[in-house]
N, C-alpha and C positions, 0 to 999 in steps of 0.2 A: 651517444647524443642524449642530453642530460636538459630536457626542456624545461623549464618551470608552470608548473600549471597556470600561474595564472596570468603570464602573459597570453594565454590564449582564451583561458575560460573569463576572462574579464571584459571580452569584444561583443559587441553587441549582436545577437541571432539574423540578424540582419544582412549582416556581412557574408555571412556563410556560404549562400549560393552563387557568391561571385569566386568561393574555391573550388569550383566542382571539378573544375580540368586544371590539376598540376600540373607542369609539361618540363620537361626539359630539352633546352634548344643547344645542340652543339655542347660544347665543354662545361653545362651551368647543368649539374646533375646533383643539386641538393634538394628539388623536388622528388626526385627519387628514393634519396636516402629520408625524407621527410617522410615519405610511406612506409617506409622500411620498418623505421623506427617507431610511428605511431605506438605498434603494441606496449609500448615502453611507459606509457602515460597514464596518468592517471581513467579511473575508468568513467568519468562523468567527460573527460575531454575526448577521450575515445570513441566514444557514446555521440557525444555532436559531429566528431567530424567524418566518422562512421557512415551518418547517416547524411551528409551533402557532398563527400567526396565521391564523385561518380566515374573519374576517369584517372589512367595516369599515360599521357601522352608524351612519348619521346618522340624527336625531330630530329634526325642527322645526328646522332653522338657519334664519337670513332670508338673503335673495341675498346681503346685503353681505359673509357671512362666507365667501361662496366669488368675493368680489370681483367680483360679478354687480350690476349698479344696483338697487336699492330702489324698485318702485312710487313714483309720485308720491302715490299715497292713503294710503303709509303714515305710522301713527303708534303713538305710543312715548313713556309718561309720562316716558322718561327726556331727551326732544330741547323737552318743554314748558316754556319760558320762564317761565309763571305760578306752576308749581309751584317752590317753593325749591328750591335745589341739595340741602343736605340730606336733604328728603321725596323726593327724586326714586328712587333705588333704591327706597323702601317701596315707593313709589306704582304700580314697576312689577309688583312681587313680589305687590301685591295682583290688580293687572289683567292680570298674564301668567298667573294659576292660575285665570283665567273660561273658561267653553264659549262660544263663540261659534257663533250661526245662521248660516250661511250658505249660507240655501239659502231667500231672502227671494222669490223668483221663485216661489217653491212647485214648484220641479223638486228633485228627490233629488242630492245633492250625493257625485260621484263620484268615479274616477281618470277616468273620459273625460268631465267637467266642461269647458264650453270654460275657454280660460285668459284668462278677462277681468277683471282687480284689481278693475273696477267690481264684482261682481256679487257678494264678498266685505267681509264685517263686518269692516272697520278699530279700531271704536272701542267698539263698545255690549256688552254680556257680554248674554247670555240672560237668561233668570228662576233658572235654577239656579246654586246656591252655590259660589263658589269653592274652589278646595282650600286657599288659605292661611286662612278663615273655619272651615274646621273639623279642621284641624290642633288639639290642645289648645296653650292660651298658652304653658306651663312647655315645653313640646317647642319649638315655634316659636321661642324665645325661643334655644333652646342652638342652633339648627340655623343663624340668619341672622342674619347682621350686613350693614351699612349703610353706615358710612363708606367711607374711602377703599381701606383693605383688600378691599373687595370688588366695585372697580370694577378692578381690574388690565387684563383682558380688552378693557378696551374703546377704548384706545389702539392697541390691536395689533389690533383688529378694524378703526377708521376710518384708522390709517396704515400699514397694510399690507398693501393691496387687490392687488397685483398679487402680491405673492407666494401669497393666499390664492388667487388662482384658475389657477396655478401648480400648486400642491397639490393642488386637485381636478381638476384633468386630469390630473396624474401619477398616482392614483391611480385615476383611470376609462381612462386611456388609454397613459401612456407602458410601453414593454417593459419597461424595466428592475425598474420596480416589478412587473408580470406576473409578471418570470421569479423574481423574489424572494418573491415569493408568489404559486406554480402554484395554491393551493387558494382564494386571494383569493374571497370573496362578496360585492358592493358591494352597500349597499339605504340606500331613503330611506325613511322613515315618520314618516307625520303622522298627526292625528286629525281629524276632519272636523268638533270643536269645537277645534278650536287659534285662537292669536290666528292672525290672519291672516297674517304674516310666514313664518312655517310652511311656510302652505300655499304663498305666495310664491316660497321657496326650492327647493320640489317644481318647481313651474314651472317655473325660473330654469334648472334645471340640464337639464327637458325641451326647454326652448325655444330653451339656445344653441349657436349653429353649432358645429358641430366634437364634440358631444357627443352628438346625437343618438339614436346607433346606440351609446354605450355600454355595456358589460354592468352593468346596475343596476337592481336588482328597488325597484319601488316596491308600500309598502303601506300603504294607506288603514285607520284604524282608526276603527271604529263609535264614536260616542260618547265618542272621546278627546281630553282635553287636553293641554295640555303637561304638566301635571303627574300626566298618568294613573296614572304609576309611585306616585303616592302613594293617590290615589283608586279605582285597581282596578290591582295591581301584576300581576295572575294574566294578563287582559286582554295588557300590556303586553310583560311575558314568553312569551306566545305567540307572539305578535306579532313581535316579536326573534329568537324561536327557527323560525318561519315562513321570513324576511327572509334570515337569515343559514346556514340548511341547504339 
């Protein structure tokens, strides 16, 4: 990642505390590689964003997008064969904004949950309503599009896996990124209704070698989807502001 200095050193100091909390939501993980990368830059731009980037917040990524394998159980109306190419972004828009049970053993579903993909809802949504079913239509309609505009992401998610877990070690682990950001807060947070891939990726980053011991506050949110920031945004912002102080 090859930035130009001065599209950034040319923003006014002003701006700066409104980037405190990078965050990456689900499959949009260039915030991440945006920290990754900082040490890359010049060192006057280093220097600014150094000193107002306070957080770097992930929300529900799946393993793949920090180049960690994908459960064998996972599924994703967008990898379904029956559904047309076309309906496939709808199809997942509708089933990524479901609560999902997981907690079918009738145990309380936690952070010290063992980490077994089995014992996680892959496929079925609860009884309660999706958030994209009670979005009004006139809003939903401005807010998503479907074609190919809106599948960018996911070429650079399936072919370019080794840089992506590159990125999340540079930023849970390597110096350089530390010493670029001494005030860095790492946090992961899911909702213990998210699609499962979510919760997957909490795992993914618990579970692999070398990552263990790094500094990253995970936090379990009660009753949230992925799409909580639309369904209880107050929840969500807590949550964030919890994570990242």
């Amino acid at each position: 990642m090859n930035w130009p200095s001065s599209s950034i050193d040319s923003l006014p100091s002003s701006v700066f505390p409104l980037m405190e909390v990078p965050s990456c939501w689900g499959g949009r993980v260039l915030p991440l590689l945006a920290v990754a990368n900082t040490p890359t830059l010049p060192e006057q731009i280093r220097n600014r964003l150094g000193a107002h980037i306070r957080s770097c917040v992930i929300y529900e990524s799946a393993p793949i997008c920090f180049g960690l394998p994908m459960p064998s159980q996972n599924y994703s109306p967008l990898v379904v064969e029956s559904i047309p190419p076309n309906k496939r972004l709808q199809a997942f828009a509708q089933w990524a904004t479901g609560y999902f049970d997981h907690d079918a053993s009738g145990n309380k579903f936690t952070l010290q949950t063992p980490h077994d993909p089995d014992t996680l809802e892959w496929v079925l949504h609860s009884s309660k309503i999706p958030t994209y079913y009670n979005i009004p239509t006139e809003e939903l309609t401005q807010m998503t599009v479907y074609g190919d505009e809106a599948s960018t992401d996911l070429p650079m998610l399936f072919f370019f896996q080794n840089e992506h877990k590159k990125a999340l070690t540079a930023v849970l682990k390597d110096p350089d990124v530390a010493s670029t950001f001494p005030n860095l807060k790492r946090a992961y947070i899911t909702g213990d209704k998210a699609p499962a891939f979510g919760i997957a990726g909490m795992w993914a980053i618990q579970d692999e070698p070398g990552l263990m011991d790094a500094p990253i506050h995970f936090e379990l949110v009660k009753g949230g989807n992925h799409f909580a920031m639309w369904d209880d945004p107050n929840m969500i912002l807590n949550a964030v502001l919890r994570a990242a102080t």
